[in-house]
NUKEFI-780406 format. One record per residue (C-alpha): residue number from 1; x, y, z. Coordinates in Angstrom, 1 decimal, padded with zeros to 4 digits. Layout:
N
<NUM, <X, Y, Z>> ...
This chain:
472
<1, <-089.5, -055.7, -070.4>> <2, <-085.7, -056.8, -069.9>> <3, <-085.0, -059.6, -067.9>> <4, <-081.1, -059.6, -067.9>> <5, <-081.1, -060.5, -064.3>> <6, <-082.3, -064.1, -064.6>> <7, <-080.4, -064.8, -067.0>> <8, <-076.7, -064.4, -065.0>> <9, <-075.5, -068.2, -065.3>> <10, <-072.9, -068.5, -067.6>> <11, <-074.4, -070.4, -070.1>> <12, <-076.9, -068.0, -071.4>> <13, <-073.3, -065.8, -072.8>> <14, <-072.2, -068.6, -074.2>> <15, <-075.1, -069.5, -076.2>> <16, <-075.5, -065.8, -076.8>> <17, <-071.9, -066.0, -078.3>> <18, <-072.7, -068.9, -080.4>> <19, <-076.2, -067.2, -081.8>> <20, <-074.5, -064.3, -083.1>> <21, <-071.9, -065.5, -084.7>> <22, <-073.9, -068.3, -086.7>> <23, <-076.5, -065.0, -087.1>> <24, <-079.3, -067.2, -085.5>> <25, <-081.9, -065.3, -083.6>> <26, <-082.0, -067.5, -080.5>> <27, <-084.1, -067.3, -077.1>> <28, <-084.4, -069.3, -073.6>> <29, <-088.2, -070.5, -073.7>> <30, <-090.6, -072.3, -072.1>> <31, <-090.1, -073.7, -068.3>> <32, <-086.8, -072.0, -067.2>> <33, <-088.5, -068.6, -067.8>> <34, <-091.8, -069.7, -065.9>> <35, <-089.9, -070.6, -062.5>> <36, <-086.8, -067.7, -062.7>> <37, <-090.0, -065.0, -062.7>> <38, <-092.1, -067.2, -060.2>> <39, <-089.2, -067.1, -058.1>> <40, <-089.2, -070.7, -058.0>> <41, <-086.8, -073.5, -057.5>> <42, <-084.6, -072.5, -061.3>> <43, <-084.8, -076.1, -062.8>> <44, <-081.9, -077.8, -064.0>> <45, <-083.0, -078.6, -067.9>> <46, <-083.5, -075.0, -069.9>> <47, <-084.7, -075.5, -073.3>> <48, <-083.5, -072.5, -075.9>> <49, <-085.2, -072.5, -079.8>> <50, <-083.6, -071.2, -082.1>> <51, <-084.6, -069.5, -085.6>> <52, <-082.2, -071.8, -087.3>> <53, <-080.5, -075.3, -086.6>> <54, <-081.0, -076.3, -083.0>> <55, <-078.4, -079.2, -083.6>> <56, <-076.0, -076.4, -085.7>> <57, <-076.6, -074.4, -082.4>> <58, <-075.8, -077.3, -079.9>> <59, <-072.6, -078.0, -081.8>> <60, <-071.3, -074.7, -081.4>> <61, <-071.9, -074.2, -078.2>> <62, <-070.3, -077.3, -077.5>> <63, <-067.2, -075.9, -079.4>> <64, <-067.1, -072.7, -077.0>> <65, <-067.4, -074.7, -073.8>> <66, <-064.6, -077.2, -074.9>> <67, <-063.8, -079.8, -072.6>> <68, <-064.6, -082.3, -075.3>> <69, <-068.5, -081.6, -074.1>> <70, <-070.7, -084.6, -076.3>> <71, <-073.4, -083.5, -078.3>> <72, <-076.8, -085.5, -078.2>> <73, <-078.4, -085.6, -081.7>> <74, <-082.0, -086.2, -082.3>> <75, <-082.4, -086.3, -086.2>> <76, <-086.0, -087.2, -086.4>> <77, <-086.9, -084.4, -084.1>> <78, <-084.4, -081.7, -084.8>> <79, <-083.1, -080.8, -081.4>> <80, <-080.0, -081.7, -079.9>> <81, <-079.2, -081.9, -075.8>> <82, <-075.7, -081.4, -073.9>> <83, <-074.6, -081.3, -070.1>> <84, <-073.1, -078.5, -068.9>> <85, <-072.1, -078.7, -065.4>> <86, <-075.0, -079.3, -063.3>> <87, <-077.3, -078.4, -066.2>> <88, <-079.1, -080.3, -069.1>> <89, <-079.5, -078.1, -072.2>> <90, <-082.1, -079.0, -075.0>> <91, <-081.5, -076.8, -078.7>> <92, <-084.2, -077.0, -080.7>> <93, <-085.0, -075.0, -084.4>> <94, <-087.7, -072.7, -084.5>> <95, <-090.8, -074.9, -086.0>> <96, <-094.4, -074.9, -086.9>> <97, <-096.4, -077.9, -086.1>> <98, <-099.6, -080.1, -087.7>> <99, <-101.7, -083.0, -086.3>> <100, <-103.1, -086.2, -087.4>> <101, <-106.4, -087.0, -085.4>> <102, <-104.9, -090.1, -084.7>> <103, <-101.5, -089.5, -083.1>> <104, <-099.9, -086.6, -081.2>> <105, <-096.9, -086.8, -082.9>> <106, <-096.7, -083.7, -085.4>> <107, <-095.5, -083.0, -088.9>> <108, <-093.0, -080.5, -088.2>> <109, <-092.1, -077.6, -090.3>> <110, <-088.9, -075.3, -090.1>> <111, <-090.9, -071.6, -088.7>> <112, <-090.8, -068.3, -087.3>> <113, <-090.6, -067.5, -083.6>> <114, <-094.3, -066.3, -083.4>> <115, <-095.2, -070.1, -084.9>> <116, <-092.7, -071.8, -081.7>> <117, <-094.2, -070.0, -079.9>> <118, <-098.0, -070.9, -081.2>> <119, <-097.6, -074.6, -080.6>> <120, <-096.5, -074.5, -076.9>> <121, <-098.9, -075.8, -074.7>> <122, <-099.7, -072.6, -072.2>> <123, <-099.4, -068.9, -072.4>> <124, <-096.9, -069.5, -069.2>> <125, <-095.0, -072.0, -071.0>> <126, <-094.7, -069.5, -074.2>> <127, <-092.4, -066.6, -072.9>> <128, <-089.3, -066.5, -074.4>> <129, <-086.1, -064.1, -073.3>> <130, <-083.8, -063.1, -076.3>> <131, <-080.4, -064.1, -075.8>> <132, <-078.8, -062.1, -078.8>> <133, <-076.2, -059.8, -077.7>> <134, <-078.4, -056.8, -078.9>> <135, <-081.8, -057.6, -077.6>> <136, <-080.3, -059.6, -074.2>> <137, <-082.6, -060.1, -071.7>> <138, <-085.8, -058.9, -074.0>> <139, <-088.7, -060.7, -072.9>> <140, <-091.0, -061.8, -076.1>> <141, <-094.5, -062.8, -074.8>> <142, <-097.4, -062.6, -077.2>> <143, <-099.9, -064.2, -075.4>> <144, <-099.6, -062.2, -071.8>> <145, <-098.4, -065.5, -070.1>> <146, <-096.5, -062.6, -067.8>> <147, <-100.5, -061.4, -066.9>> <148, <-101.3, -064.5, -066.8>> <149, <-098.4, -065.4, -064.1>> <150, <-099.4, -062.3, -062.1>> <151, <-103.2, -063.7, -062.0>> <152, <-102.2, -067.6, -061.7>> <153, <-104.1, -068.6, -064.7>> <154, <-103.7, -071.5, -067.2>> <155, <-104.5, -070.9, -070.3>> <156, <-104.0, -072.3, -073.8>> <157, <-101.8, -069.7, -076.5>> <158, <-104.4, -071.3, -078.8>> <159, <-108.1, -072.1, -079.2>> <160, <-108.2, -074.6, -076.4>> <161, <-110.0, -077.1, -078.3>> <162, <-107.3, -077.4, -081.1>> <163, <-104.3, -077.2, -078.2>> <164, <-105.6, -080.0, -076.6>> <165, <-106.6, -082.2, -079.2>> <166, <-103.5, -081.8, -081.4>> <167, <-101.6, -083.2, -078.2>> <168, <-103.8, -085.0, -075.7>> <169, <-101.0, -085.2, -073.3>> <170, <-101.6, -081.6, -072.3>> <171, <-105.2, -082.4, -070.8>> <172, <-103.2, -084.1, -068.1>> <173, <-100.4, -081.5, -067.9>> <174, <-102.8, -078.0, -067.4>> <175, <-104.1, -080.1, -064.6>> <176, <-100.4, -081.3, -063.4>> <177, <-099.7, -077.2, -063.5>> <178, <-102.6, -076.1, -061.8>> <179, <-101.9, -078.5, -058.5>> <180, <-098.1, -077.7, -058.8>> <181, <-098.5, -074.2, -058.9>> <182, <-102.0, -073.8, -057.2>> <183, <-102.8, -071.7, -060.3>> <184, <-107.1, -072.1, -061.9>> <185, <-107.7, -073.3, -065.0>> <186, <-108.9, -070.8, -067.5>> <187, <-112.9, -071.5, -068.2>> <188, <-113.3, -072.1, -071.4>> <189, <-110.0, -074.3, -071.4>> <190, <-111.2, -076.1, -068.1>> <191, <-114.5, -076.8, -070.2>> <192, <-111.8, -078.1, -073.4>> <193, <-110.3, -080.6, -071.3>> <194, <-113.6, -082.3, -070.3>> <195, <-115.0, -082.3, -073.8>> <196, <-111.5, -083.6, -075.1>> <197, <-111.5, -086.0, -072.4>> <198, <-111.8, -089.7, -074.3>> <199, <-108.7, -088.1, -076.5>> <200, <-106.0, -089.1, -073.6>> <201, <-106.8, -093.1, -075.5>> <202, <-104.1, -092.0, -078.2>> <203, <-102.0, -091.5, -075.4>> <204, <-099.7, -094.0, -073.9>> <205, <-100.3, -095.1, -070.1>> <206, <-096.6, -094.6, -069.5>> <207, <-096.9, -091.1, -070.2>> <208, <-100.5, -090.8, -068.2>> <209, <-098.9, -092.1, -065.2>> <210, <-095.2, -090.2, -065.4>> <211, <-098.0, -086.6, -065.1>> <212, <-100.0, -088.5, -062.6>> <213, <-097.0, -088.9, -060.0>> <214, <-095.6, -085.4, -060.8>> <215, <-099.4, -084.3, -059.5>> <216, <-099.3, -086.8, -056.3>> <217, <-095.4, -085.3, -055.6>> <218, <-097.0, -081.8, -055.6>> <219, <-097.9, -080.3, -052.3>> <220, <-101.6, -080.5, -052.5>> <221, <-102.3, -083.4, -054.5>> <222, <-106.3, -083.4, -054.0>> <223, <-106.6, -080.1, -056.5>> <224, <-105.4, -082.4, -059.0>> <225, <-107.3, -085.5, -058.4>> <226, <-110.4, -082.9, -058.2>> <227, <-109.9, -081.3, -061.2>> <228, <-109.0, -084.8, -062.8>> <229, <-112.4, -086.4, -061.8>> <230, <-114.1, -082.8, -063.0>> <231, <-112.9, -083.4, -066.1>> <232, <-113.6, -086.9, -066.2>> <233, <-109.7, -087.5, -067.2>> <234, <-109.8, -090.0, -063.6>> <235, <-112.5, -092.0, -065.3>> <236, <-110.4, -092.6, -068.4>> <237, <-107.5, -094.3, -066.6>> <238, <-108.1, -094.9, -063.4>> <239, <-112.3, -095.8, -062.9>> <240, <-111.6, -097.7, -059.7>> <241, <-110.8, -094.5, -058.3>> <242, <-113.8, -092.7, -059.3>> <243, <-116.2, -095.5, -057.8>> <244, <-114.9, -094.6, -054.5>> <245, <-116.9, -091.1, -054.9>> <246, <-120.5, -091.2, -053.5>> <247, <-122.9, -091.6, -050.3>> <248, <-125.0, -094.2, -050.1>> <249, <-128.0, -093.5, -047.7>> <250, <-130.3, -096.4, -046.4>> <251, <-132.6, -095.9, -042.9>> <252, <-131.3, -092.6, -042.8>> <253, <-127.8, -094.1, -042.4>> <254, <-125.1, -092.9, -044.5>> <255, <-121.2, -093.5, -044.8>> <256, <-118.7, -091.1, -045.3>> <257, <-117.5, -090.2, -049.2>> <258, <-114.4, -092.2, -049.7>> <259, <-113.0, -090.2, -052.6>> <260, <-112.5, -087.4, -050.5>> <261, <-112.0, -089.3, -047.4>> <262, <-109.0, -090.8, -049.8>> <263, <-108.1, -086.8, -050.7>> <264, <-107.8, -086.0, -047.6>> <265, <-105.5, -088.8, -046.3>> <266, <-103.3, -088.2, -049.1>> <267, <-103.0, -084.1, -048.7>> <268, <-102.3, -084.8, -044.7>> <269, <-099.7, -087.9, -045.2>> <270, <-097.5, -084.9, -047.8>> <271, <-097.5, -082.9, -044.9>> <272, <-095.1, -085.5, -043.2>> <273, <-093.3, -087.7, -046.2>> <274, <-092.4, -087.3, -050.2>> <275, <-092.2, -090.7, -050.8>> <276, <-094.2, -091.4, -053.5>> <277, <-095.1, -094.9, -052.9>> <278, <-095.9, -093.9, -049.2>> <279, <-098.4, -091.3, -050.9>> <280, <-099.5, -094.4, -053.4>> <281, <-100.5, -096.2, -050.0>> <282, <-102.6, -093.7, -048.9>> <283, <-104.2, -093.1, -052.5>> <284, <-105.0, -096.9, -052.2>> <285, <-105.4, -097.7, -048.7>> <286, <-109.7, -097.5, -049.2>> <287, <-109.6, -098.9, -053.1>> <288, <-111.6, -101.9, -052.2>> <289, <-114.7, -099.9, -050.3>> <290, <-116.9, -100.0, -052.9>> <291, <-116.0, -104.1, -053.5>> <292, <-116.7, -104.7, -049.6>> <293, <-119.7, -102.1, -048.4>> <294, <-123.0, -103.6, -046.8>> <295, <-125.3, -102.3, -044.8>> <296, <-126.3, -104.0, -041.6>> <297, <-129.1, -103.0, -039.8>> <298, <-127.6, -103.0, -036.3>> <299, <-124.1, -101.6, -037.9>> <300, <-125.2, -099.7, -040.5>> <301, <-122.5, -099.6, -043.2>> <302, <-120.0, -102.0, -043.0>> <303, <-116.5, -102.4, -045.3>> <304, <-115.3, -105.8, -043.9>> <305, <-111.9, -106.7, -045.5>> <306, <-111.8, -104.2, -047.2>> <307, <-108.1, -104.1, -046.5>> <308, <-107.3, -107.5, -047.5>> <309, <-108.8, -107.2, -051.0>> <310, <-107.9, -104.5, -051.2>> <311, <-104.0, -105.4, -051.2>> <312, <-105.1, -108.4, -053.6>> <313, <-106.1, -105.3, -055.9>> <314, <-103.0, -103.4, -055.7>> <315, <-100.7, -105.6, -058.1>> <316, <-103.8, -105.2, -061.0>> <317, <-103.7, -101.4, -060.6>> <318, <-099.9, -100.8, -060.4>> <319, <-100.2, -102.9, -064.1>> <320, <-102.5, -100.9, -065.3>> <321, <-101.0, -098.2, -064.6>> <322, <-097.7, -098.7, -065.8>> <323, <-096.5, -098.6, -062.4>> <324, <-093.4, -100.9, -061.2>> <325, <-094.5, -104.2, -060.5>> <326, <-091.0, -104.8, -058.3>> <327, <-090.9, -104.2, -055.0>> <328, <-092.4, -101.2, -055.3>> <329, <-095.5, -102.2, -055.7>> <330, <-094.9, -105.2, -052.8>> <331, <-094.2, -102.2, -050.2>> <332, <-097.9, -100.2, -051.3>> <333, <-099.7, -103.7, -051.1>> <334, <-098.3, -104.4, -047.6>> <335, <-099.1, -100.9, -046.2>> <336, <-102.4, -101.6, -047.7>> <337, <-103.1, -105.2, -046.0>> <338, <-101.9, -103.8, -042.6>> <339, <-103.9, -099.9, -042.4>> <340, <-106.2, -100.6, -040.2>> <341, <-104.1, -102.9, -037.5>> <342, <-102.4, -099.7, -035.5>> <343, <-106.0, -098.5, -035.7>> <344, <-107.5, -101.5, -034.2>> <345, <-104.5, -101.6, -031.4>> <346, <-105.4, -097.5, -030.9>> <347, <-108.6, -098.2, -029.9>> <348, <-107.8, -101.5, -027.2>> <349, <-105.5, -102.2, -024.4>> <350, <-102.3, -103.3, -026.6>> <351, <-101.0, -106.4, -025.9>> <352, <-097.2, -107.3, -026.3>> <353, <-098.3, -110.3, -029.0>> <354, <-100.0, -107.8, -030.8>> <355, <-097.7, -105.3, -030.6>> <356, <-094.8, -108.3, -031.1>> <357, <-097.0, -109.6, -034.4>> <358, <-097.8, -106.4, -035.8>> <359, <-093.4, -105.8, -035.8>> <360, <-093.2, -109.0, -037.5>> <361, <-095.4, -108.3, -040.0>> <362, <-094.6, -104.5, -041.2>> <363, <-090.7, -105.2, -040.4>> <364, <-088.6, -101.7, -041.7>> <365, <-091.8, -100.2, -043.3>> <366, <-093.5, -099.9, -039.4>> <367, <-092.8, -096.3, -039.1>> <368, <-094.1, -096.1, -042.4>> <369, <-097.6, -097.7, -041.5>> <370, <-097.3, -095.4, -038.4>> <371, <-097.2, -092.1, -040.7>> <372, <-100.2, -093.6, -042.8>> <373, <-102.1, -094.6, -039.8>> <374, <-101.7, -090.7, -038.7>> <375, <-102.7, -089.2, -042.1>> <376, <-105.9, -091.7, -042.0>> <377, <-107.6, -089.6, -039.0>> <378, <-110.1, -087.1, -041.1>> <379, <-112.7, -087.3, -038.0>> <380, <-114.5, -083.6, -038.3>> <381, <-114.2, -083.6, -034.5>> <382, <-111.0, -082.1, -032.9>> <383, <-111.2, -084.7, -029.6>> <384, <-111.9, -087.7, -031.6>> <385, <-108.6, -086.7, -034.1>> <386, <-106.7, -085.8, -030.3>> <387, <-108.0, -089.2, -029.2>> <388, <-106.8, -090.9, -031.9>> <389, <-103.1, -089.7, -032.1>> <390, <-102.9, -089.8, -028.0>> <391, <-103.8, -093.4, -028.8>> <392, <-101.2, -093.9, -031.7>> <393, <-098.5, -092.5, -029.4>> <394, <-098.8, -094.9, -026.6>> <395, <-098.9, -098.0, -029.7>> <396, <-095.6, -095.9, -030.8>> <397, <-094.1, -096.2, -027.3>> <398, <-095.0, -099.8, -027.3>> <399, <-093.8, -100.3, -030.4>> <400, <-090.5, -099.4, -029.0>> <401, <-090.1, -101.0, -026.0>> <402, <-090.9, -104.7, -027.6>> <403, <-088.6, -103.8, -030.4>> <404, <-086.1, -102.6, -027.8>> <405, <-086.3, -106.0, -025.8>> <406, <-088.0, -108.6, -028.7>> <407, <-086.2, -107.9, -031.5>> <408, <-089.0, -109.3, -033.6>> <409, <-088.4, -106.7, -036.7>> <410, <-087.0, -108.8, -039.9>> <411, <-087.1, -111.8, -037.0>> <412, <-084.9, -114.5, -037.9>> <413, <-086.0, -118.2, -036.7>> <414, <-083.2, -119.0, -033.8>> <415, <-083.4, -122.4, -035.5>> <416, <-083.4, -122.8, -039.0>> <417, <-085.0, -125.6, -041.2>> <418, <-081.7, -127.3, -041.5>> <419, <-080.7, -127.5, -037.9>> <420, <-084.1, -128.9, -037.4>> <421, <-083.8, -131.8, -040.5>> <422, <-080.2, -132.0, -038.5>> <423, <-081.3, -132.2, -034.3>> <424, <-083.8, -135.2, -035.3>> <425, <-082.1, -136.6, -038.8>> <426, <-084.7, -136.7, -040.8>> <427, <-085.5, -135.9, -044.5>> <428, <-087.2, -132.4, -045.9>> <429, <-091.0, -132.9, -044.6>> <430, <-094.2, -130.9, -043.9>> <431, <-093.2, -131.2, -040.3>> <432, <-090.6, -128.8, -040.8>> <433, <-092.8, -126.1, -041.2>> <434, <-094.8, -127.3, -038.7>> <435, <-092.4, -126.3, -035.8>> <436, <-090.4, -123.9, -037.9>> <437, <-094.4, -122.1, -037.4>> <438, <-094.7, -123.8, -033.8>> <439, <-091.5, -121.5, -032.5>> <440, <-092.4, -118.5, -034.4>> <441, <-095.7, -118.2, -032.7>> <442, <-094.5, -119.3, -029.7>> <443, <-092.5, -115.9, -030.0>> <444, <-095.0, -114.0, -030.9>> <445, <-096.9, -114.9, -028.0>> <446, <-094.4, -114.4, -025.8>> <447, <-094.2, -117.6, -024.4>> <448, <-090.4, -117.8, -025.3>> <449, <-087.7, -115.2, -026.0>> <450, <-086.4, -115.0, -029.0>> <451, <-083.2, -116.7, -028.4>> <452, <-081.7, -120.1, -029.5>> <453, <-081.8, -121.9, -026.1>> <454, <-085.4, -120.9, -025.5>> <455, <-086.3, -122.1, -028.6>> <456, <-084.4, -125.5, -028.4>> <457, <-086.2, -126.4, -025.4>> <458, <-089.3, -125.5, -026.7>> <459, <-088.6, -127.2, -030.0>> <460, <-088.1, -131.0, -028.6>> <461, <-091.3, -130.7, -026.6>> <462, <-093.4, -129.8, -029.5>> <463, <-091.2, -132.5, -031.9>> <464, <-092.3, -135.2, -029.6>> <465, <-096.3, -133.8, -029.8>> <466, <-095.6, -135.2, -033.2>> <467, <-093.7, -138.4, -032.4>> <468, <-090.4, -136.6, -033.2>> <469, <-087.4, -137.8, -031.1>> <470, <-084.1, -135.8, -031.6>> <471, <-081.0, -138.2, -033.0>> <472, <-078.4, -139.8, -030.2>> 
């Protein structure tokens, strides 16, 4: 099979010029030939091996392009990496590869093509297209990765068992494939990754987490997440997760499964945002269900601050997890703490304090809260879910027309802490806060505007509640 028209870019003819005249027999693998016959987006790092010196290869394709183009050398590992326009180009030697039980990293040996192309993680990942001016455009696929494309299958080149235990890492990657590309996982690997599942401990959490968000930034995240708590791979790094899963049943009372009641927030808030840490929100805006369920008998089960806890919980997972502990992480614990207030105002007549105190508290991230609000509707019945987001439209509206006339968003005091210690000349003291937090729920309430003169006024009738008299 010839696959010259993939390969049009201009780089593939001048690493074809460099290959032949160093007489290396040289290919485009891995990725890059995935997506150009998927049809997919074509990614901007291609990675070419080389039955030779990837870094002799690198520096001579370097000398064709000119343009004093800087080569990136990686001794150690024998691969070398330059820009060229918008791309990223990684050369790497042809190599064979052998495992410690104890590390992923391999003892590396100069090989053949057939032995590159045994230590690659999947049969998809394995094709390679020559680039010699001879064979151009020859595709070299040993393992039918191209069937395996055509069937949307994930399978190892190798036995699975030794593919995944020489390099843990790819237990989480066949999983991050399979969501990305909504491919299955080939049986007997899909059973390799469960019995190779404690192996992802020789693995770095950093690395855990970096295939993690790439599944979460797919379209679908729940086939990942289902797949990862299949394979027990959740319950290696991330057990509060799995203890959402379950149904508890007392007095023929049960609640709904919070897992998948978590799934399916997250798959309907991707239909409407990429942000990852919007998607984190959702992920974690039930984490502390299993912390804070009772059962009542009158109620039945209960989950009472569930949302509070669970933003004290968020800062412990995000460290965990090797997530950014910046502010980040502040923005998912907010969302978290404030989930269920547009809920609460959905289902009551909305008051302009509430409406007023609910600005104050979300500030920018309100539209945010608004789009997890939405996703957080799994109700089975359609008029319940039409209820619901008739509801959330009118709290939108009134959203809106405080904003428009309150101003409360990122609300500054009208009088700050330093006019105050000025009006009544006196020192830094507790009562400070006291009407700094007098005006600002005054505010709130709506018992003043929020405007300086307002708030004056108000101010010296409060200050003298506390024997406060403003200086002559």
């Amino acid at each position: 099979m010839n696959l010259k028209q993939h390969i049009q870019h201009p780089i593939f003819s001048i690493v074809s010029q460099a290959a032949d005249e160093l007489a290396y027999e040289s290919y485009v693998i891995g990725g890059f030939v995935r997506d150009v016959i998927l049809e997919r987006t074509q990614p901007t790092d291609i990675d070419f091996v080389c039955v030779g010196s990837g870094i002799e290869l690198a520096n001579k394709v370097s000398e064709l392009v000119g343009n004093n183009t800087i080569v990136q050398v990686f001794k150690n590992f024998g691969t070398a990496m330059l820009r060229y326009q918008d791309l990223e180009l990684e050369f790497v030697g042809a190599r064979k590869e052998s495992y410690r039980s104890d590390s992923r990293k391999p003892i590396v040996e100069d090989g053949t093509l057939e032995d590159d192309q045994n230590r690659r993680d999947f049969t998809i990942n394995a094709l390679a297209i020559r680039l010699n001016k001879e064979h151009f455009g020859e595709l070299t696929d040993p393992f039918n990765g191209l069937k395996d494309l055509e069937n949307k299958i994930i399978r190892t080149p190798l036995e699975p068992n030794i593919t995944y235990s020489d390099d843990p890492l790819r237990l989480m990657r066949a999983i991050r494939f399979a969501t990305q590309l909504n491919f299955k996982i080939e049986e007997s690997s899909l059973k390799a990754i469960k019995d190779n599942a404690s192996r992802l401990e020789i693995i770095s959490q950093e690395r855990i987490t970096e295939e993690l968000n790439k599944i979460i930034l797919s379209t679908k995240p729940s086939i990942g997440f289902i797949l990862l708590y299949n394979t027990e791979l959740l319950h290696q790094f991330f057990p509060k997760m799995v203890e959402l899963q379950g149904v508890d049943i007392i007095d023929n009372k049960g609640h709904k499964d919070n897992f998948y009641h978590t799934l399916q927030v997250l798959d309907n808030i991707c239909e409407n945002t990429d942000n990852l840490w919007l998607r984190w929100a959702a992920i974690l805006h039930d984490i502390a269900k299993p912390d804070t369920k009772k059962f009542e008998k009158k109620q039945g089960w209960t989950f009472h601050g569930h949302e509070f806890l669970g933003s004290k919980m968020v800062p412990k997972i995000f460290k965990q997890l090797k997530l950014p502990l910046n502010e980040k992480m502040k923005y998912v614990k907010k969302l978290v703490r404030l989930h269920l207030r547009p809920i609460v105002l959905a289902q009551e007549i909305v008051t302009d304090s509430a409406v007023r105190r609910l600005l104050f508290d979300a500030g920018e991230d309100i539209e945010d809260l608004m789009t997890l609000c939405d996703a957080d509707i799994t109700s089975k019945n359609p008029e319940k879910v039409k209820r619901y987001l008739n509801n959330f439209q009118l709290v939108r509206q009134k959203i809106k027309d405080v904003e428009e006339r309150d101003h409360i968003r990122n609300m500054q005091p009208p009088i700050s802490g330093e006019e105050i210690i000025d009006i009544f000349d006196i020192k830094p003291s507790k009562e400070i806060g006291i009407l700094k937090n007098a005006i600002k729920e005054a505010i709130l309430d709506g018992i003043i505007a929020n405007e300086k003169k307002e708030a004056y006024q108000f101010l010296i009738k409060k200050a003298a509640e506390i024997g406060l008299k403003p200086k002559k």
